[in-house]
Each structure stands twice: as structure tokens, then as C-alpha cells.
Backbone as a chain_set.jsonl record, in Angstrom:
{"seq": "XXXXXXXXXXXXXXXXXXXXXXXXXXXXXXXXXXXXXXXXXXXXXXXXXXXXXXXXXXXXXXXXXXXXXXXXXXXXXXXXXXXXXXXXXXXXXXXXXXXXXXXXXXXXXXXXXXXXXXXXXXXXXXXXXXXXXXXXX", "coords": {"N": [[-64.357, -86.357, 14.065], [-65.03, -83.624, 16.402], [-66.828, -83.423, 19.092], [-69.165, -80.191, 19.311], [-68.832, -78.374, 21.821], [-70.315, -76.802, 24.6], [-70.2, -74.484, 27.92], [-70.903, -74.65, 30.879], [-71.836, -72.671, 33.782], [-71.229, -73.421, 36.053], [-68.691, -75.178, 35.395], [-68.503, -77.808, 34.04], [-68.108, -79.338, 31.184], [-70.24, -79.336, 28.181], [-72.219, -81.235, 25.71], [-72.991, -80.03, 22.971], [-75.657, -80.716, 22.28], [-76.923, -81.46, 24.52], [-79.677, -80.045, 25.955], [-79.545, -79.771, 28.826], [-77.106, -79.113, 31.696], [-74.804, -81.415, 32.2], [-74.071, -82.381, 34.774], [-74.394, -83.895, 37.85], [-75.527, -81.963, 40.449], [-76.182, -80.092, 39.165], [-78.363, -77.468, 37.782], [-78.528, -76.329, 35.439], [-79.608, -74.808, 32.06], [-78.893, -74.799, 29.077], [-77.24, -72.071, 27.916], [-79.337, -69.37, 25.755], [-78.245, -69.172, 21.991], [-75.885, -66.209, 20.811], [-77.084, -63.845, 18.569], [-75.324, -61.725, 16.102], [-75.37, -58.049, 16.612], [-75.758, -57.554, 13.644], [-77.303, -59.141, 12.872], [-79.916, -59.272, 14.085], [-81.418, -57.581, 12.853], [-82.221, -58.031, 10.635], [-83.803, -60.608, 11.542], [-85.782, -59.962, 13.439], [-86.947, -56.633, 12.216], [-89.021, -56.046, 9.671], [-90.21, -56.627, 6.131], [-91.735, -55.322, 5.737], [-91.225, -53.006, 6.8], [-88.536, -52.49, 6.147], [-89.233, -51.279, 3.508], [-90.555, -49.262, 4.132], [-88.801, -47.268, 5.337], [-86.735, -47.615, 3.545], [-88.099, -45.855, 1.891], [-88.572, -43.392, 3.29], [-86.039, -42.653, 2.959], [-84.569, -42.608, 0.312], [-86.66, -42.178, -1.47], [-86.775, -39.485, -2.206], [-84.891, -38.917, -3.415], [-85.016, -39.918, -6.151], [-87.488, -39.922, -7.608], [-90.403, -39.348, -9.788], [-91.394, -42.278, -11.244], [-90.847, -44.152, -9.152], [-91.202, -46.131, -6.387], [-91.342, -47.961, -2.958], [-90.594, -49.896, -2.652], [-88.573, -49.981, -4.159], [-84.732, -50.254, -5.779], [-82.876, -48.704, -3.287], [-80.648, -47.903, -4.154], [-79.989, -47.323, -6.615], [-82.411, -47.665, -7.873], [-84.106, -49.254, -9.731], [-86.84, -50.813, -10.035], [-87.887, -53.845, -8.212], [-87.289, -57.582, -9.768], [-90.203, -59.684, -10.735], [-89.833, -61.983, -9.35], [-88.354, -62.183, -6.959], [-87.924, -60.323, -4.182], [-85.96, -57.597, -2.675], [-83.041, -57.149, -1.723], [-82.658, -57.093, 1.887], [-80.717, -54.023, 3.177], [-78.451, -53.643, 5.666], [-76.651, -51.793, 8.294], [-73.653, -53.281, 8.965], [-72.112, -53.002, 11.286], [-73.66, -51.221, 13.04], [-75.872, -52.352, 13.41], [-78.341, -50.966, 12.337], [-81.018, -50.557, 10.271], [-81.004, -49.342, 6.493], [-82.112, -49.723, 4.215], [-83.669, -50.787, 1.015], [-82.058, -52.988, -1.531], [-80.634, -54.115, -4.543], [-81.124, -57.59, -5.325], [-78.906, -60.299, -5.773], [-75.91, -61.827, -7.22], [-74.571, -59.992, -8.489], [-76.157, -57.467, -7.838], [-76.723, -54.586, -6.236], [-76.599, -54.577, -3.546], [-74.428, -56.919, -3.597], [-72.433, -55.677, -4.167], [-72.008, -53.815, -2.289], [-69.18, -53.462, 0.123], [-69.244, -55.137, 2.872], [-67.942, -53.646, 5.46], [-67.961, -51.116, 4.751], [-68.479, -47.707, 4.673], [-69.149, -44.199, 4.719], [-67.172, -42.539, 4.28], [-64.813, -44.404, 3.415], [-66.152, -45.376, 1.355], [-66.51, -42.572, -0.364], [-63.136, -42.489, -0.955], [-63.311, -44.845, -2.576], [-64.533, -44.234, -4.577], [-62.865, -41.919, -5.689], [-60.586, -43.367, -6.419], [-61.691, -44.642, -8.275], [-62.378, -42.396, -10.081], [-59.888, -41.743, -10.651], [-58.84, -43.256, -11.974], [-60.403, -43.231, -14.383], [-59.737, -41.234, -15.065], [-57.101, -41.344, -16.122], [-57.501, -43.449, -18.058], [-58.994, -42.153, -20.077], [-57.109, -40.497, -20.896], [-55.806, -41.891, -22.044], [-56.671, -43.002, -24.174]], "CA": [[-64.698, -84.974, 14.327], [-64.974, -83.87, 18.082], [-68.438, -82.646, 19.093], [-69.267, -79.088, 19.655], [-69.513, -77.965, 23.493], [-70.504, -75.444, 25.666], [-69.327, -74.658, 28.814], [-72.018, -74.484, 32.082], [-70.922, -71.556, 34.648], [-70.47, -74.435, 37.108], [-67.512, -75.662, 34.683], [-68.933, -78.769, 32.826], [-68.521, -79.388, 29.598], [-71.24, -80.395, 27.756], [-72.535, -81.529, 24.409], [-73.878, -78.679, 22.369], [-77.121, -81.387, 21.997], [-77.431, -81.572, 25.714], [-79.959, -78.695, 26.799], [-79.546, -79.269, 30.27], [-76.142, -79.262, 32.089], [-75.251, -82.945, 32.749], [-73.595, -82.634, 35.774], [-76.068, -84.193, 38.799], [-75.346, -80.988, 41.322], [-76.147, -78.408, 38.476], [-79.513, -77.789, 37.348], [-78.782, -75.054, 34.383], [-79.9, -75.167, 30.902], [-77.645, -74.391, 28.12], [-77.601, -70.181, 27.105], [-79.616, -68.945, 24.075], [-77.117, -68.309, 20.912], [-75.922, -65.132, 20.872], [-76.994, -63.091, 17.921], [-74.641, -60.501, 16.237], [-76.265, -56.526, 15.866], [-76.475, -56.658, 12.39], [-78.596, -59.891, 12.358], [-81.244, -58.658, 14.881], [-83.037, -56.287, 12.177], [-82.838, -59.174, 9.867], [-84.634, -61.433, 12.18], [-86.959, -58.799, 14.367], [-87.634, -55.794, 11.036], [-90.31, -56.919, 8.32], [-89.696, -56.286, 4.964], [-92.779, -53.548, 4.817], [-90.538, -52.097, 7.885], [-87.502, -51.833, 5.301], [-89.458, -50.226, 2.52], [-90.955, -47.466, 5.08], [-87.483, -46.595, 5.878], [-86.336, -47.436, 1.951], [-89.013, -44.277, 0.744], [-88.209, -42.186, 3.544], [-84.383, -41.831, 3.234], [-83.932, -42.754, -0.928], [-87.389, -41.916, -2.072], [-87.114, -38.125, -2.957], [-84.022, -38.72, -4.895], [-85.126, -40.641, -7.879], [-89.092, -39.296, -7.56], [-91.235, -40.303, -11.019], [-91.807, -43.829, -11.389], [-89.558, -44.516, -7.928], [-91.538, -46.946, -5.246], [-90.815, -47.657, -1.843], [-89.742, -51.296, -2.935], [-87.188, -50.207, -5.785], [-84.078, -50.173, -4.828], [-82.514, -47.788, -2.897], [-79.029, -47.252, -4.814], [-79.596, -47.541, -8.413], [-83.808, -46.882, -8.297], [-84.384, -50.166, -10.214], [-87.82, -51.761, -9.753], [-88.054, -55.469, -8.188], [-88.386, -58.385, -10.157], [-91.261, -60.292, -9.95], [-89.485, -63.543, -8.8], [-87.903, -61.796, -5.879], [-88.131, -59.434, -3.267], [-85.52, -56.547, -2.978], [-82.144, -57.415, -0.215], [-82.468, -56.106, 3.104], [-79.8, -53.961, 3.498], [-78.338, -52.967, 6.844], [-75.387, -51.682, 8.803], [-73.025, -54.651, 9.613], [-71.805, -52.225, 12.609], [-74.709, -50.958, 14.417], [-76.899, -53.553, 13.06], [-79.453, -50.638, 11.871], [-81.565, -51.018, 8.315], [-80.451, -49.085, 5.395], [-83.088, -49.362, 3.139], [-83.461, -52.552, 0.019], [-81.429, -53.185, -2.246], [-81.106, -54.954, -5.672], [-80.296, -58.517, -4.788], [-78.137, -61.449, -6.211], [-74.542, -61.718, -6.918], [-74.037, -58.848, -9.288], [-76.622, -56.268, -7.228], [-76.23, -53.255, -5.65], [-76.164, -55.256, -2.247], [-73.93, -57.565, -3.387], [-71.775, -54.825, -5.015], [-71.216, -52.988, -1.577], [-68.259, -54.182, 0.554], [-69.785, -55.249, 4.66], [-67.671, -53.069, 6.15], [-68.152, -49.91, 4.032], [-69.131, -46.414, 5.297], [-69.372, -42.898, 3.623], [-65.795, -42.362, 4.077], [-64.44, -45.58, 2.349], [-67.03, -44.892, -0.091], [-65.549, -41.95, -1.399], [-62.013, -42.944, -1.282], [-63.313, -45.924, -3.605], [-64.862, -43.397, -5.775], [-61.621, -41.228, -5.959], [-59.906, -44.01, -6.885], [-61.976, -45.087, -9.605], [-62.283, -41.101, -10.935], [-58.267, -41.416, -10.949], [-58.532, -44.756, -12.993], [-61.023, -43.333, -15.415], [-59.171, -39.768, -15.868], [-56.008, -42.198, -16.965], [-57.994, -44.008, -19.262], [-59.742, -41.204, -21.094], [-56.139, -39.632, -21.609], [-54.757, -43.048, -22.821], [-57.702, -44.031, -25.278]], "C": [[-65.089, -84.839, 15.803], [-66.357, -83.049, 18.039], [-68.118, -81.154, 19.851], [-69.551, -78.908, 21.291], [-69.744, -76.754, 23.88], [-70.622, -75.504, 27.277], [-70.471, -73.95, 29.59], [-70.805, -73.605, 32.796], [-70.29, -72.345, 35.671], [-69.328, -75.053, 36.775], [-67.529, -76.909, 34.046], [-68.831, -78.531, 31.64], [-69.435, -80.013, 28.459], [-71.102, -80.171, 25.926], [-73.06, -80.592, 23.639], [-75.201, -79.63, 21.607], [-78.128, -81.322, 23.011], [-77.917, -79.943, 25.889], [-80.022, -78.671, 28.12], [-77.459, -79.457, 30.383], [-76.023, -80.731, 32.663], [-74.203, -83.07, 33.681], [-74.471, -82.398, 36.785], [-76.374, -82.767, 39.333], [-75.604, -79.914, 40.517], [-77.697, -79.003, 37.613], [-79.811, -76.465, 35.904], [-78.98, -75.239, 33.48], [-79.001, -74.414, 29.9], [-78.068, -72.977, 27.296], [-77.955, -69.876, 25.644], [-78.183, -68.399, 23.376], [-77.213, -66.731, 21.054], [-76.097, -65.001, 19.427], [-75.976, -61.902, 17.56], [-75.797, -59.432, 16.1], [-76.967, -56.855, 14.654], [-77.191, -58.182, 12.407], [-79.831, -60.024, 13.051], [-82.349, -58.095, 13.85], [-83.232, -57.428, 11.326], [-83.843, -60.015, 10.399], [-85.859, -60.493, 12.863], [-87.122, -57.659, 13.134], [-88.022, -56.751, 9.98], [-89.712, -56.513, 7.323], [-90.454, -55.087, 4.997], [-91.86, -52.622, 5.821], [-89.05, -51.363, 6.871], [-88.138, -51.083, 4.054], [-89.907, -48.851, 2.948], [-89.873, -47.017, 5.067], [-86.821, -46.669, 4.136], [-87.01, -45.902, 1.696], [-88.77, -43.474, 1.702], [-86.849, -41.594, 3.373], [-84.131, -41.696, 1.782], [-85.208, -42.344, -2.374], [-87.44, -40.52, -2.995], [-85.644, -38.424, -3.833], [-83.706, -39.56, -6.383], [-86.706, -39.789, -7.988], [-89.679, -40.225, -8.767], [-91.522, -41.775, -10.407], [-91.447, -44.693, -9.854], [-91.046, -45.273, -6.723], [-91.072, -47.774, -4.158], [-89.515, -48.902, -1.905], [-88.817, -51.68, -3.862], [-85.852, -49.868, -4.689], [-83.402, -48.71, -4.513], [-81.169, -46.599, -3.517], [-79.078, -47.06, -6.171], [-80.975, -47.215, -9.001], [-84.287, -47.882, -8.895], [-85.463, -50.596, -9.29], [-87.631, -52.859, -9.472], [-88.458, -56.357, -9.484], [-89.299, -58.841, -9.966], [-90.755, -61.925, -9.275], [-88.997, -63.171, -7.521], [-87.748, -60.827, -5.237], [-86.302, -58.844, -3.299], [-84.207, -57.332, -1.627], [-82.637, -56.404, 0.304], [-81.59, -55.397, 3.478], [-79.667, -52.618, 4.661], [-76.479, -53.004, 7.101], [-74.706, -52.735, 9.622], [-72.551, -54.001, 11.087], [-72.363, -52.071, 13.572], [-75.831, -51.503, 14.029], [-78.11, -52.025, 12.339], [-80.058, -50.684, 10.427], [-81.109, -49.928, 7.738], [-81.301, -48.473, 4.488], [-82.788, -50.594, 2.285], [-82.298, -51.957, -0.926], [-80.98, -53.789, -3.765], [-79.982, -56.603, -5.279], [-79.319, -58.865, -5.849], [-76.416, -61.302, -6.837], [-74.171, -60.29, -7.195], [-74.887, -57.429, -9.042], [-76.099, -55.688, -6.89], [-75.557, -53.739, -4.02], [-74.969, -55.575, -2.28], [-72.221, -56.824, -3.374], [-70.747, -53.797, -3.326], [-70.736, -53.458, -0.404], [-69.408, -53.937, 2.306], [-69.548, -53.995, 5.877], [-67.703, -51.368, 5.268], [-68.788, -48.902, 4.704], [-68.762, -45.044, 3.88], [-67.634, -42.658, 3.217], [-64.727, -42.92, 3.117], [-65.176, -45.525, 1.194], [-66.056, -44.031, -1.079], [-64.291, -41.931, -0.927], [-62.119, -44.262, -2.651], [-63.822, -44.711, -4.887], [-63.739, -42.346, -6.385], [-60.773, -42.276, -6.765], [-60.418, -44.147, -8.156], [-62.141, -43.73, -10.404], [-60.781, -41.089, -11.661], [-58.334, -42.201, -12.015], [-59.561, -44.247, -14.571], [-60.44, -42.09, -16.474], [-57.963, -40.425, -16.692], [-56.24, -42.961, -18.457], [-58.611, -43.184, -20.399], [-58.339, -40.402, -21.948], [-55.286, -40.977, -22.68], [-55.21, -43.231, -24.126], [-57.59, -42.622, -26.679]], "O": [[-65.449, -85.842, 16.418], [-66.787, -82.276, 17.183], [-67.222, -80.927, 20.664], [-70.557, -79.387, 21.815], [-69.275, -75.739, 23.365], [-71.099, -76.493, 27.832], [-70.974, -72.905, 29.179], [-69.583, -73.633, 32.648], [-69.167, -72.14, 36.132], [-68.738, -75.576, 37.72], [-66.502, -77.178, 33.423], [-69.39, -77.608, 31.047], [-69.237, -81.125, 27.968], [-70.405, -79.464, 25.197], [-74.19, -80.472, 24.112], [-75.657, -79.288, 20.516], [-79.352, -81.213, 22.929], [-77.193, -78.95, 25.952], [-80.496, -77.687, 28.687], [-76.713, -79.802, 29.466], [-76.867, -81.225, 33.41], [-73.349, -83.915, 33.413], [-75.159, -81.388, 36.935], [-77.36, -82.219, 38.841], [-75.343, -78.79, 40.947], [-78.059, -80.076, 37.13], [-80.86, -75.93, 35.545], [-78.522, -76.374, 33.349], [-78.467, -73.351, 30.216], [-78.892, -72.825, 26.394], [-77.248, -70.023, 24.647], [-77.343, -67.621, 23.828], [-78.233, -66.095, 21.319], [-75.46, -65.815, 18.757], [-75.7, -61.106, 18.457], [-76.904, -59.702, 15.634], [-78.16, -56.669, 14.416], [-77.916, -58.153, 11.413], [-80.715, -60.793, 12.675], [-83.579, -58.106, 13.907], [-84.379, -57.865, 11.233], [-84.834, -60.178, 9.687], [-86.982, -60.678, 12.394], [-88.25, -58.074, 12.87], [-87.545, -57.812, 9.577], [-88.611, -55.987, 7.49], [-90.092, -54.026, 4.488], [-91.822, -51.424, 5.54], [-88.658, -50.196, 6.867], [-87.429, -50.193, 3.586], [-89.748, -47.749, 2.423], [-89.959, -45.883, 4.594], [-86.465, -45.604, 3.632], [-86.331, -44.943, 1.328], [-88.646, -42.36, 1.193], [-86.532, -40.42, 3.563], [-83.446, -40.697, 1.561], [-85.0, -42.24, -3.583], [-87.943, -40.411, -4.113], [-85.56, -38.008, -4.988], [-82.795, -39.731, -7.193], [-86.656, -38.829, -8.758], [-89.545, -41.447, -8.824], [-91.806, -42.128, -9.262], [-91.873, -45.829, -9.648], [-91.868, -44.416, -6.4], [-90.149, -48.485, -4.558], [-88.341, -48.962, -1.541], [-88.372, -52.748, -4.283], [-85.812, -49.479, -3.522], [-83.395, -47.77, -5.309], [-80.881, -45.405, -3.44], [-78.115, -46.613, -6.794], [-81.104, -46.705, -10.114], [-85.496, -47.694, -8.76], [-85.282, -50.758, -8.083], [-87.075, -53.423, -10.414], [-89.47, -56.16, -10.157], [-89.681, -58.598, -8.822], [-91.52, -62.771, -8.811], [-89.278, -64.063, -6.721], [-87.171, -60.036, -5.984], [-85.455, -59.544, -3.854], [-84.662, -58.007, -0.703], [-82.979, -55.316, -0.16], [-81.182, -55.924, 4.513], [-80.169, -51.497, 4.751], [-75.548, -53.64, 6.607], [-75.078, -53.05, 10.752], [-72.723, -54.746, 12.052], [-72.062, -52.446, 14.705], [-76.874, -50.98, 14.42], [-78.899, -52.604, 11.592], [-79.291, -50.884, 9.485], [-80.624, -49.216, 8.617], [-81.36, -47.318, 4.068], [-81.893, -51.376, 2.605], [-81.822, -50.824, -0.996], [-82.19, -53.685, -3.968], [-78.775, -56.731, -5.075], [-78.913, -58.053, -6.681], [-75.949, -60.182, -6.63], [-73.61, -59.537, -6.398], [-74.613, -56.418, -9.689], [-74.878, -55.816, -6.973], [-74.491, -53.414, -3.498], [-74.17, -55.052, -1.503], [-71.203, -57.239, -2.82], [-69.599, -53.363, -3.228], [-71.589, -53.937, 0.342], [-70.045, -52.952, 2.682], [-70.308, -53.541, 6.733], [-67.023, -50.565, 5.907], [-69.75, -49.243, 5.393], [-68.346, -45.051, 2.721], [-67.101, -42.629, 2.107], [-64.009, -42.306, 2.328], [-64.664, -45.648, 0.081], [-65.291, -44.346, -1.99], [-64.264, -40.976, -0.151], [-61.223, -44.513, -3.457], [-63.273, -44.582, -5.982], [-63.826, -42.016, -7.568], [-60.287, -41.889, -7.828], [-59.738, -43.83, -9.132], [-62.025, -43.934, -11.613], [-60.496, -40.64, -12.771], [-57.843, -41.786, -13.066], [-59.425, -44.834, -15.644], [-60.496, -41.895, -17.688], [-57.82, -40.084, -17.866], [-55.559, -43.044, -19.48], [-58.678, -43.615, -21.55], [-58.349, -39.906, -23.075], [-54.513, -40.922, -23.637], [-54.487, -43.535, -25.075], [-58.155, -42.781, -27.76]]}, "num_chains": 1, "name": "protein.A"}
């Protein structure tokens, strides 16, 4: 397997172990990873930061029983074994609001690249698929 490198502005190639540049005449240290957008809020927003923003955007439309930490799409309460997904815009990295985790959640449920638009086109589709089936059955 060939080792990972990264490439000093002076044009060395180094070791992606080596944090300095190991060429004598260059004294640079090897550039923080870049982060994408959307994993900034993951790393820099808290979780109490996603339920503030969960109850202000998804809160008034369930109301009753509805808390900041249920989820946002479906209104379902947390279990107690685990905390709610974070969910944010893979695009412009911003938060969302939670989510219901693990494979078969609401999270898991809605495609990365998804917006309102693609939304409902998926929902058209599946209205078409259900009006077919109601006339078949």
C-alpha cells in the first residue's frame, strides 16, 4: 500500500505522518484538514443548539405532548438509549432541526441531497403509485 502524502507549497512531497515539511530549506508545517460545510455544525453546534432551532421551526406543528427534543418530521419522542440525529443541510452545511435516528428513521429515511423540490416530486410519485393501487385492489 503506498503511504498517503501531502504536498508542501515549496513542492515536497511528504508523508501524511510528517507534520513538518522534510525538505532542509522549507520550514512549513503540514495544512489543517479541510472540513466540508455540512460537517462544521456537526462539530461547532451543540445538541441543546439543535433542539432551540428543532422547537422553533417544527414545534408549533405537532403542539400537545410535542418537545423540543422529539423529532422534527414525524413528532416522535426520543428513546431513552439515544439522543435524537442531528439533522442538517448537506449543501449549506446549516442545522435543520433532530431527527429520529438509526437505519429505518426519519434521518435515515431522507435522501443527502434532498430539498423541497425533490421532495415533492417524490411525493407525487408515490400519490401516483398509491392512486394505481387503490384502483387495482
Amino acid at each position: 500500500m503506498t503511504p498517503r502524502l501531502w504536498l508542501c507549497p515549496c513542492g515536497t512531497r511528504n508523508e501524511r505522518i510528517k507534520q513538518k515539511c522534510s525538505n532542509p530549506h522549507c520550514d512549513r508545517r503540514r495544512p489543517k484538514r479541510r472540513v466540508p460545510a455540512h460537517a462544521r455544525t456537526l462539530r461547532d453546534d451543540s445538541y441543546a443548539t439543535y433542539e432551540r432551532i428543532n422547537g422553533a421551526l417544527h414545534g408549533a406543528a405537532f403542539g400537545g405532548e410535542w418537545t423540543p427534543d422529539c423529532c422534527g418530521v414525524c413528532g416522535k419522542p426520543p428513546t431513552t438509549s439515544r439522543h435524537m440525529d442531528r439533522d442538517h443541510d448537506h449543501l449549506t452545511g446549516l442545522p435543520r432541526g433532530l431527527a429520529c435516528p438509526g437505519n429505518q428513521g426519519c434521518n435515515a429515511l431522507m435522501p443527502k441531497q434532498l430539498d423541497l423540490e425533490r421532495a415533492r416530486l417524490i411525493v407525487a410519485y408515490l400519490e401516483r403509485v398509491a392512486a394505481r393501487d387503490a384502483v387495482t385492489a
